[in-house]
C-alpha positions as CSV (number, residue, x, y, z in Angstrom):
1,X,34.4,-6.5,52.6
2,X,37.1,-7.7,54.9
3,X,37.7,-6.9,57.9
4,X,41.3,-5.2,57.3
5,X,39.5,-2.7,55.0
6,X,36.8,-1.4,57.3
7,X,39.3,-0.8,59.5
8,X,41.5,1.1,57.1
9,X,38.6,3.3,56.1
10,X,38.4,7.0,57.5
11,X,35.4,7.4,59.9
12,X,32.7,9.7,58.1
13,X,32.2,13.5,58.9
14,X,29.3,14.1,61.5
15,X,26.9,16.8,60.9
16,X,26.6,19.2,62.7
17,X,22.9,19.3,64.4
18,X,22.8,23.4,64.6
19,X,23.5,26.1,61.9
20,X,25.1,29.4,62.4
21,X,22.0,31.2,62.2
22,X,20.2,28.5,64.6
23,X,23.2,29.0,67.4
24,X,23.6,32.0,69.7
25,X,26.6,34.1,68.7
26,X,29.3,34.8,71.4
27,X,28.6,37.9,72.1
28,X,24.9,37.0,72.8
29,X,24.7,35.9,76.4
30,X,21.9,33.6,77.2
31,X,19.5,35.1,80.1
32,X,18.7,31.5,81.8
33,X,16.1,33.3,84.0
34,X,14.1,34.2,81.0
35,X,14.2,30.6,80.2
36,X,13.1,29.4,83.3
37,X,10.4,31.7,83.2
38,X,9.2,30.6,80.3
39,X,9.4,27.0,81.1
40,X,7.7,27.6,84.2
41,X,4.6,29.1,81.7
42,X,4.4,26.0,79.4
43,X,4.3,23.8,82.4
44,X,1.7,25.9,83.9
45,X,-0.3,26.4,80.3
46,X,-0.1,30.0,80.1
47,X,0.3,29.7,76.4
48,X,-2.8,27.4,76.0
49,X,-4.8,30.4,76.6
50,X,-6.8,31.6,73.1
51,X,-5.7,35.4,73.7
52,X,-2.4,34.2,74.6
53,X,-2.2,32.0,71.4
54,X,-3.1,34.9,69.2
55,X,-0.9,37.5,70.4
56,X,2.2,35.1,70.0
57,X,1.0,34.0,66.3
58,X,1.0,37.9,65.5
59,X,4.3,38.2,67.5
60,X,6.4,35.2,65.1
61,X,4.4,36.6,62.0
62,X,5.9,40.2,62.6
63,X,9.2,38.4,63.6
64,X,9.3,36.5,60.3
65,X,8.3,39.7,58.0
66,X,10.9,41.4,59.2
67,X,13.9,39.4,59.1
């Protein structure tokens, strides 16, 4: 391939990293307190706790059923 035709070529389409579903809507405000809060736990190891584990596997199972 020559040079003149890679050039002539359109660039390819770029997929996008995040889905609709993945992406908070617009009308959703994000509460950056909550998510420094939570940061502030997993640095701290709050959720490396065993009753803190289970409570939060139960929590994303319920989640999961339901939607």
């Amino acid at each position: 391939m020559t040079t003149s035709q890679r050039a002539s070529r359109k660039p390819r389409r770029v997929r996008r990293l995040t889905t609709t579903s993945d992406a908070p809507r617009p009308t959703e405000a994000i509460r950056w307190s909550k998510v420094i809060d939570a940061q502030t736990r997993i640095a701290s190891g709050h959720y490396d706790r065993e009753a803190v584990r289970s409570r939060l596997v139960d929590a994303v199972l319920r989640a999961l059923k339901s939607s």
